[in-house]
N, CA, C and O of each residue as an XYZ file, in Angstrom:
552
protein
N     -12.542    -45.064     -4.012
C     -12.302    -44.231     -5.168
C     -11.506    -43.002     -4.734
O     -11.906    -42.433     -3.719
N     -10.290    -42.448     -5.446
C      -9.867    -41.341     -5.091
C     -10.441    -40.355     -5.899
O     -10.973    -40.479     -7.002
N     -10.182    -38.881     -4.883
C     -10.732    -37.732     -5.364
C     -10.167    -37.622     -6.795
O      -9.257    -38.340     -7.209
N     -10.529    -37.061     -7.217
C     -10.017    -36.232     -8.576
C     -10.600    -35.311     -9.661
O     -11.814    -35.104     -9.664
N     -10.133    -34.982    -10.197
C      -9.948    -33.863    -10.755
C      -9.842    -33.484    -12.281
O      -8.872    -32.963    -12.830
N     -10.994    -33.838    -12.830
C     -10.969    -33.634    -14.649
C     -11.035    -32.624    -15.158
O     -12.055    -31.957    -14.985
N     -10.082    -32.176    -15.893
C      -9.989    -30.502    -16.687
C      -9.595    -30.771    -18.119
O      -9.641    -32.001    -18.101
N      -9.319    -30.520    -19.071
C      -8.672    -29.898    -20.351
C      -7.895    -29.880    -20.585
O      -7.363    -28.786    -20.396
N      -6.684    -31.358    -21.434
C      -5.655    -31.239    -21.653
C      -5.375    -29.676    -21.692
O      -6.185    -28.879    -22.166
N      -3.449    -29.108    -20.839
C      -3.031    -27.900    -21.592
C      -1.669    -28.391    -21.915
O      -1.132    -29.494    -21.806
N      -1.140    -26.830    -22.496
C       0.088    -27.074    -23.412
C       1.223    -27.727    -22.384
O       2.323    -28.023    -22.852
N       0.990    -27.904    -21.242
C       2.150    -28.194    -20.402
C       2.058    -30.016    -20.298
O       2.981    -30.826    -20.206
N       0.959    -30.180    -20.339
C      -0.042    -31.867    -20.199
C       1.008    -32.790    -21.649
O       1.086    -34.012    -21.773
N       1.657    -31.774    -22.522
C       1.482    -32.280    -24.132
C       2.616    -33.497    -23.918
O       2.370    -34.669    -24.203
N       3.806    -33.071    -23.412
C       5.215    -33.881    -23.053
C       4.756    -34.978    -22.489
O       5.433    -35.932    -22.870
N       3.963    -35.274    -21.795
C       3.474    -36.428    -20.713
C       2.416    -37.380    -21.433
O       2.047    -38.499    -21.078
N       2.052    -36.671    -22.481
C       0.499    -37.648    -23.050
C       1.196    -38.665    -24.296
O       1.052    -39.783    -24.790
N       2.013    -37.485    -24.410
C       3.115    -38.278    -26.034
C       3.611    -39.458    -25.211
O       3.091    -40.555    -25.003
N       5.027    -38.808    -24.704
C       5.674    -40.244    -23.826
C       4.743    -41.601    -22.938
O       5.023    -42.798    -22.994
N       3.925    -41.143    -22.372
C       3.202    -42.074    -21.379
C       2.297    -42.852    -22.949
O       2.058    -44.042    -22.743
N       1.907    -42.450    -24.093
C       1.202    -42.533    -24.716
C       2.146    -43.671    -26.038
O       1.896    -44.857    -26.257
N       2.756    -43.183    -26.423
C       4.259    -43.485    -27.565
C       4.629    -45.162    -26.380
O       4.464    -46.341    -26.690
N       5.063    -44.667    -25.271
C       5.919    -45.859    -24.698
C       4.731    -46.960    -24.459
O       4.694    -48.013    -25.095
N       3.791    -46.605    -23.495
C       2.998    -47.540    -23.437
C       2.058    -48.590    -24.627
O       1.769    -49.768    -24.417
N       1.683    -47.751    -25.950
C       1.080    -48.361    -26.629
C       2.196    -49.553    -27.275
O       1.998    -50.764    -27.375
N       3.612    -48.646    -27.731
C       4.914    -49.745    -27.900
C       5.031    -50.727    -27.697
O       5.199    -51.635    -28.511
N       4.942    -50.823    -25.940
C       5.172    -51.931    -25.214
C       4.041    -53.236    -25.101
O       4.277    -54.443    -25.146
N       2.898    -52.617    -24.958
C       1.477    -53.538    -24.253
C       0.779    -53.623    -25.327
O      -0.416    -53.900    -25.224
N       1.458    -53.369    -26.800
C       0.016    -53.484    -27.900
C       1.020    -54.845    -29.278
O       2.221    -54.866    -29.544
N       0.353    -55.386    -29.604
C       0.392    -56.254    -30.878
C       0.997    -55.456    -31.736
O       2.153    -55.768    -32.022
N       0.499    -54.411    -32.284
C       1.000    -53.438    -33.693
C       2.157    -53.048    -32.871
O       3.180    -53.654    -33.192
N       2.305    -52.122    -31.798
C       3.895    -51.764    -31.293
C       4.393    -52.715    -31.075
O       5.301    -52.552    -31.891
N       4.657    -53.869    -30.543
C       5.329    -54.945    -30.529
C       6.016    -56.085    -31.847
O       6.630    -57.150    -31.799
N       5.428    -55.022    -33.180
C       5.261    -56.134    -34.271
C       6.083    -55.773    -35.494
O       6.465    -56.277    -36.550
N       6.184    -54.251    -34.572
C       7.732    -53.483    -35.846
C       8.760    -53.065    -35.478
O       8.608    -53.097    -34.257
N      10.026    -52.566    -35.715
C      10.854    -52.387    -35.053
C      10.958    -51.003    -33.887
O      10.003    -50.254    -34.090
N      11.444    -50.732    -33.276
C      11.398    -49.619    -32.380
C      11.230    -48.423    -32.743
O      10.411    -47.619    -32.297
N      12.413    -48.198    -34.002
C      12.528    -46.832    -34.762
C      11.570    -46.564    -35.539
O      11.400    -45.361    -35.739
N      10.531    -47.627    -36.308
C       9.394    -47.602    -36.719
C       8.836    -46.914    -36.356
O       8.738    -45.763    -36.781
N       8.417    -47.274    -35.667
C       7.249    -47.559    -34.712
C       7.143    -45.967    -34.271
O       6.274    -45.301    -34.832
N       7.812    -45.465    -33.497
C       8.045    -44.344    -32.693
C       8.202    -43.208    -34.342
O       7.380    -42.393    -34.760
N       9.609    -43.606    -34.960
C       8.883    -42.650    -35.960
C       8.049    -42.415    -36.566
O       8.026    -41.291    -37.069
N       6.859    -43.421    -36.845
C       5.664    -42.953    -37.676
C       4.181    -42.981    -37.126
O       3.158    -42.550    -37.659
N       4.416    -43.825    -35.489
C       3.080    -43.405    -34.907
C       3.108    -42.264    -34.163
O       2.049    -42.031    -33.581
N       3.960    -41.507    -34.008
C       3.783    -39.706    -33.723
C       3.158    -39.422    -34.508
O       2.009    -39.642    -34.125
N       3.150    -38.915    -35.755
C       2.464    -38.937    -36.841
C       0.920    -39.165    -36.547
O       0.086    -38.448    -37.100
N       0.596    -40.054    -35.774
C      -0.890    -40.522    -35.976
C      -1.104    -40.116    -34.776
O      -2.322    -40.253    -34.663
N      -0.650    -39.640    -33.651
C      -0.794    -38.872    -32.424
C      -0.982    -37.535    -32.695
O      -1.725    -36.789    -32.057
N      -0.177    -37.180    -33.822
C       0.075    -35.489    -34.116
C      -1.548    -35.156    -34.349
O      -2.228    -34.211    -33.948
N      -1.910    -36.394    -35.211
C      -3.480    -36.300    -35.799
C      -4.613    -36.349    -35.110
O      -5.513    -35.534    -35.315
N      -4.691    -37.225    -34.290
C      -5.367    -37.574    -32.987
C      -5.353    -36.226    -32.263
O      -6.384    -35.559    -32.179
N      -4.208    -35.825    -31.748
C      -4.324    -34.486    -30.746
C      -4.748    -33.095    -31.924
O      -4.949    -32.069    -31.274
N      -4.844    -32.969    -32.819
C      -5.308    -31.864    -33.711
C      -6.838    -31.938    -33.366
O      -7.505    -31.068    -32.807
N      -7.321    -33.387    -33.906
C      -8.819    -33.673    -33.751
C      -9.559    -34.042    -33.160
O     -10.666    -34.202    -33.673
N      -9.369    -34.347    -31.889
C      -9.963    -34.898    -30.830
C      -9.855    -34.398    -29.655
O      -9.472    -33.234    -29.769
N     -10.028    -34.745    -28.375
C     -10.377    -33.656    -27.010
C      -9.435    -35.135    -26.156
O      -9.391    -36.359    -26.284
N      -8.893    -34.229    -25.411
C      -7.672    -35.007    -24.652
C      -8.298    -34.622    -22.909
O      -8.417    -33.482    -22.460
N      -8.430    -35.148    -22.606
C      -8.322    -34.719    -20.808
C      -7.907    -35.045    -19.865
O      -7.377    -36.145    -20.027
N      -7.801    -34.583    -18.529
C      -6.862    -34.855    -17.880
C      -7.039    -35.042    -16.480
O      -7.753    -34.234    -15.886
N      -6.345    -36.256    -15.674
C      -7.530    -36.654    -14.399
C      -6.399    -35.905    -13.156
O      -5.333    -36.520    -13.151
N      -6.413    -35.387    -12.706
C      -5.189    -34.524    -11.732
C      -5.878    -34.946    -10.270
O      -7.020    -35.308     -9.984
N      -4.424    -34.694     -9.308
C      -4.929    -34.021     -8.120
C      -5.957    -32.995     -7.857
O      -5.550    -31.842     -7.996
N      -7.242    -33.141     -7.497
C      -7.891    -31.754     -7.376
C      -7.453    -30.155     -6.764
O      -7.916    -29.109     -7.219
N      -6.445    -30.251     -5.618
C      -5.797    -29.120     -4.852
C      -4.043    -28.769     -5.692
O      -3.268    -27.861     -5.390
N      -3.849    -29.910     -6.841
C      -2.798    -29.554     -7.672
C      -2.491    -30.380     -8.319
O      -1.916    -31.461     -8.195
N      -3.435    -29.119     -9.977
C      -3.380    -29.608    -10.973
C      -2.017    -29.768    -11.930
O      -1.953    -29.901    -13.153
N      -1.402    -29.734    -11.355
C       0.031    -30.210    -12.088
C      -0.025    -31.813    -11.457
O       0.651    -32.331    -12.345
N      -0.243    -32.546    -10.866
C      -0.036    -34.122    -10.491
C      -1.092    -34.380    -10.707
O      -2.088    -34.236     -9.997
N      -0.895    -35.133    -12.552
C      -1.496    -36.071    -13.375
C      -1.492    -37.267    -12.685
O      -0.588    -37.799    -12.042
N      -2.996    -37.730    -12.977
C      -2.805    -39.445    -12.906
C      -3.123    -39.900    -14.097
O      -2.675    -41.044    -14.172
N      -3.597    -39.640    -14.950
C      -3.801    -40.170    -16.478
C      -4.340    -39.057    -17.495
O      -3.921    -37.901    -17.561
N      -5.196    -39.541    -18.154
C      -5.535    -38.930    -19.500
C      -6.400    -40.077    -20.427
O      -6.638    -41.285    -20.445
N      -6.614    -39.165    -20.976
C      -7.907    -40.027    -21.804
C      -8.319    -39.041    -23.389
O      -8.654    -37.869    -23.214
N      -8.267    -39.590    -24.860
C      -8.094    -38.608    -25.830
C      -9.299    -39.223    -26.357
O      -9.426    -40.445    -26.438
N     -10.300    -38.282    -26.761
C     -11.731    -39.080    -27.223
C     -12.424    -38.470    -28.315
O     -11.819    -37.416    -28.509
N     -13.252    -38.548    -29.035
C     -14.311    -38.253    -29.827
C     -15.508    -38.585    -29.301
O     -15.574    -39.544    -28.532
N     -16.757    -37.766    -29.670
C     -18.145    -38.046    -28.764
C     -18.327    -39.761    -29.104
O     -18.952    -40.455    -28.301
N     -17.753    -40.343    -30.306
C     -18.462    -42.156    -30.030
C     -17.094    -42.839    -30.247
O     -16.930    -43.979    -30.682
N     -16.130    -41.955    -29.872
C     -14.771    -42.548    -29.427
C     -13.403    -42.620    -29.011
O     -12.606    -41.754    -29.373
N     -13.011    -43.720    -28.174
C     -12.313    -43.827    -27.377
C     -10.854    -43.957    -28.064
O     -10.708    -44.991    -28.715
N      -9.779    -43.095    -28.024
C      -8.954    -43.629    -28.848
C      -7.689    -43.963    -28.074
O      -6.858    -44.804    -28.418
N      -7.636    -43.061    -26.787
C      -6.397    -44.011    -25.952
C      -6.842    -43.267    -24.266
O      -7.105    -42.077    -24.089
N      -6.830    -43.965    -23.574
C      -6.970    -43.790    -21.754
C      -6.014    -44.683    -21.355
O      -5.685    -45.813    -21.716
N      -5.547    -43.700    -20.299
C      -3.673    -43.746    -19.721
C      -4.128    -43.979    -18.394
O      -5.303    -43.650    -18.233
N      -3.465    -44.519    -17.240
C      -3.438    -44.001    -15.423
C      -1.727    -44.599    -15.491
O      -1.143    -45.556    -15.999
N      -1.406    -43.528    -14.740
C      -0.510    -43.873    -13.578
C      -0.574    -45.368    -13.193
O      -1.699    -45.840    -13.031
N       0.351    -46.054    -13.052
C       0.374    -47.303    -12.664
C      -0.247    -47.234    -10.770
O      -1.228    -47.603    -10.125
N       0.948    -46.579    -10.554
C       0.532    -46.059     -9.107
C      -1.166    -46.003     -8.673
O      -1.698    -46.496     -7.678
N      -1.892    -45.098     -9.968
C      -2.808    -45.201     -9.539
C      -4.092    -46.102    -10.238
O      -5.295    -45.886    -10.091
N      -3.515    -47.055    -10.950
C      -4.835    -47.683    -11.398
C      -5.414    -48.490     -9.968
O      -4.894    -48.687     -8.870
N      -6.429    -48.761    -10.416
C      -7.924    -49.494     -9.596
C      -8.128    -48.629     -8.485
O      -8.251    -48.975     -7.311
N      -8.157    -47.305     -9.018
C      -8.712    -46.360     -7.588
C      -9.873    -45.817     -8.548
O     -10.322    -44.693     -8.323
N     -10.229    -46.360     -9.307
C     -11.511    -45.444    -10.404
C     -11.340    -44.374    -11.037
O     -12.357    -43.754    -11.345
N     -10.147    -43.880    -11.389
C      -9.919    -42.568    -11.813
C     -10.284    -42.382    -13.324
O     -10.760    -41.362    -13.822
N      -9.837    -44.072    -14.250
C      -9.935    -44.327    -15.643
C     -11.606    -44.155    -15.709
O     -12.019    -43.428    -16.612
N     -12.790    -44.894    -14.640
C     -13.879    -44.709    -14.590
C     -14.180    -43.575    -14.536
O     -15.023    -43.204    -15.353
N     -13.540    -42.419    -13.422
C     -13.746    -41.162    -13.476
C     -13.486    -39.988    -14.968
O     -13.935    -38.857    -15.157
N     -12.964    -40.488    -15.461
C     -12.292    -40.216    -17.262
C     -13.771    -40.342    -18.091
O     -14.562    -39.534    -18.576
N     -13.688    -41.823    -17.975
C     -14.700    -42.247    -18.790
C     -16.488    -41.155    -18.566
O     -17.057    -40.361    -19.315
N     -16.821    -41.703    -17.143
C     -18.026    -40.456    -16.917
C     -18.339    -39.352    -17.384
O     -19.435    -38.844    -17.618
N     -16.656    -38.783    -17.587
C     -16.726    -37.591    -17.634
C     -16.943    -37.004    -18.901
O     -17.675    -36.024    -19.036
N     -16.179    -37.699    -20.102
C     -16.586    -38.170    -21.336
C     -17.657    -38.742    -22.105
O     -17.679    -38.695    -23.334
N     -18.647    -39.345    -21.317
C     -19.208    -40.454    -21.987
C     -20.676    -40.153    -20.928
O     -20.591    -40.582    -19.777
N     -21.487    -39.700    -21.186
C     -22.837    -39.837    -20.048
C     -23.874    -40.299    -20.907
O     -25.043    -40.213    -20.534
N     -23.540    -40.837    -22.149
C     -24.995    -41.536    -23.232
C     -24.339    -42.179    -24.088
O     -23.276    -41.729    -24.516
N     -24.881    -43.440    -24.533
C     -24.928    -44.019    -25.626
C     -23.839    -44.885    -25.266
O     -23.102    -45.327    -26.146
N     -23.678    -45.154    -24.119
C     -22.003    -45.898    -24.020
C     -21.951    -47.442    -24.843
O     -20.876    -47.957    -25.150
N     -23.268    -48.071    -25.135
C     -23.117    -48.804    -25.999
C     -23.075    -48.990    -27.457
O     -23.423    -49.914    -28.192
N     -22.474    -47.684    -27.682
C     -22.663    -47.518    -29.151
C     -21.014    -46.931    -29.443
O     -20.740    -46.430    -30.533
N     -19.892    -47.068    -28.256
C     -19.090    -46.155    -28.735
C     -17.904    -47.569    -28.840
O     -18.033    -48.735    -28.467
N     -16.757    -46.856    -29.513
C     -15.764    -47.091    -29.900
C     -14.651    -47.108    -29.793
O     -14.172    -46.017    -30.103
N     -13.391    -48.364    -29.272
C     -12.450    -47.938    -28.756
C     -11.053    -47.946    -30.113
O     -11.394    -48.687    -31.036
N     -10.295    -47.590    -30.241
C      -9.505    -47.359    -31.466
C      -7.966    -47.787    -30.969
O      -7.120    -47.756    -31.863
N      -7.549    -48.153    -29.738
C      -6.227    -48.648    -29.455
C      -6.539    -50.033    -28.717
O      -7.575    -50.109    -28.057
N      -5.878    -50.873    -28.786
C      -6.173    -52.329    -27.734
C      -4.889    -52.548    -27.525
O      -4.075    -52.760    -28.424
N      -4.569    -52.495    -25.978
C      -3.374    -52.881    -25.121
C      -3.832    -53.765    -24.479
O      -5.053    -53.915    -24.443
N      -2.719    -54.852    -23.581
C      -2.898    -55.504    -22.564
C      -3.734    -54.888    -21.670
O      -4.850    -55.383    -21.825
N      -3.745    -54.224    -20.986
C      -4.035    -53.516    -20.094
C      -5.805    -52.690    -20.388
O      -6.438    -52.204    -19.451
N      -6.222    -52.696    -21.562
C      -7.299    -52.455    -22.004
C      -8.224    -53.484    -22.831
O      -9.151    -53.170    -23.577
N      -7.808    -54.668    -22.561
C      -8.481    -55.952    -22.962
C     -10.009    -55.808    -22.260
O     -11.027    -55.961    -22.935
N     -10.031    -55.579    -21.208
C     -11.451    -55.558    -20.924
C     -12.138    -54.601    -21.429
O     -13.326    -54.923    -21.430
N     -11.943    -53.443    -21.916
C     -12.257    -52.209    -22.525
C     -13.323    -53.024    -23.842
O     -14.544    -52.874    -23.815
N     -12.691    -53.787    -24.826
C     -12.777    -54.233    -25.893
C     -13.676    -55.370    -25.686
O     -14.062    -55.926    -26.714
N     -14.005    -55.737    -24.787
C     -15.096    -56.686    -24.591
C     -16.512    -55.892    -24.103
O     -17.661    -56.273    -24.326
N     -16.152    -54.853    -23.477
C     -17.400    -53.191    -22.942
C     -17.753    -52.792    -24.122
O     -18.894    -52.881    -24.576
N     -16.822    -52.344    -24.666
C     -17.311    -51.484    -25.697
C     -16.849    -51.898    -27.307
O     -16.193    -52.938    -27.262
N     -16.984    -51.438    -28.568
C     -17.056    -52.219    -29.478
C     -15.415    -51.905    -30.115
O     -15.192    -50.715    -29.892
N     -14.378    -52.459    -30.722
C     -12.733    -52.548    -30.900
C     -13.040    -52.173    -32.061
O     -13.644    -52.884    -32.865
N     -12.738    -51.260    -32.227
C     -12.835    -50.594    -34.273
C     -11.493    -49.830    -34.598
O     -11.417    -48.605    -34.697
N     -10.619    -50.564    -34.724
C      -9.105    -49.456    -34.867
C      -9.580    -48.619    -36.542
O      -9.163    -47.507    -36.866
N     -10.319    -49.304    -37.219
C     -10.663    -48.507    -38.402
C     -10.970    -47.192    -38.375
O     -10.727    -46.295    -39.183
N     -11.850    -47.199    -36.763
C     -12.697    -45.657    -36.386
C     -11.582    -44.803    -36.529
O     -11.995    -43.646    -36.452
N     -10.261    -44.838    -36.716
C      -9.229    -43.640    -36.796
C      -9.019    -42.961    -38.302
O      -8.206    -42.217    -38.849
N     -10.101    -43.584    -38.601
C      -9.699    -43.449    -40.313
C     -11.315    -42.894    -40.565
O     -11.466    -42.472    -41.711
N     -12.406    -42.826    -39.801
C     -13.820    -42.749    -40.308
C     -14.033    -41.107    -39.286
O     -15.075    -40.980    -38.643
N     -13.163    -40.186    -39.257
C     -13.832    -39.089    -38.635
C     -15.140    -38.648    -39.220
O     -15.597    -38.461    -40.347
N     -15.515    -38.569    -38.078
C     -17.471    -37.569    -38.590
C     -18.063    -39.197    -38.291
O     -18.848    -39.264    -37.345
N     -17.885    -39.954    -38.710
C     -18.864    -41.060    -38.784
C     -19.607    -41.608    -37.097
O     -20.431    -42.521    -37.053
């Protein structure tokens, strides 16, 4: 497992969560893959803009320098709505280290709200409710 380092999305984190966030869901998800490009990008900002207003974003860094991100993770207390790594650094536990850090009860009761390739196993852990983006408070 590598060290790391969980703090509080900041305003500098914002450029990196969009793009890594916008491109990846695009590419590795059914719904981004299912409309056209300009779609897509123009109107799911929109639902990011919303997401980052209402929800808690965080951020897994180098511990000795917090400017070198390895991912991110944007959540509500019973849900999960998108967790990012660095390619570089997936399977060093850092997404686990996200999750902990977020999540210390009830993990079988929570909710994930994006399904990518890459988060297929996520959706078999925990319960796939893309609706939950539409049920705040609930």
């Amino acid at each position: 497992m590598t060290e790391v380092k969980i703090r509080p999305a900041k305003g500098s984190d914002i450029a990196f969560i969009y793009s890594t966030w916008l491109n990846s869901y695009r590419n590795d998800s059914s719904i981004g893959l299912s409309v056209r490009k300009s779609v897509f990008f123009d109107n799911y900002q929109l639902i990011l803009d919303q997401l980052m207003d209402s929800s808690e974003t965080i951020i897994a860094c180098q511990p000795d320098e917090e400017n070198v991100v390895y991912g991110f993770m944007t959540f509500d207390p019973k849900t999960i709505h998108y967790a990012f790594v660095k390619e570089a650094f997936r399977r060093l536990g850092i997404a686990k280290s996200l999750f902990q850090y977020a999540f210390t009860e009830n993990l079988d009761r929570i909710s994930i709200t994006h399904k990518t390739k890459y988060a297929q196993f996520l959706c078999t852990k925990f319960n796939y409710n893309p609706f939950q983006l539409y049920l705040k408070g609930e």
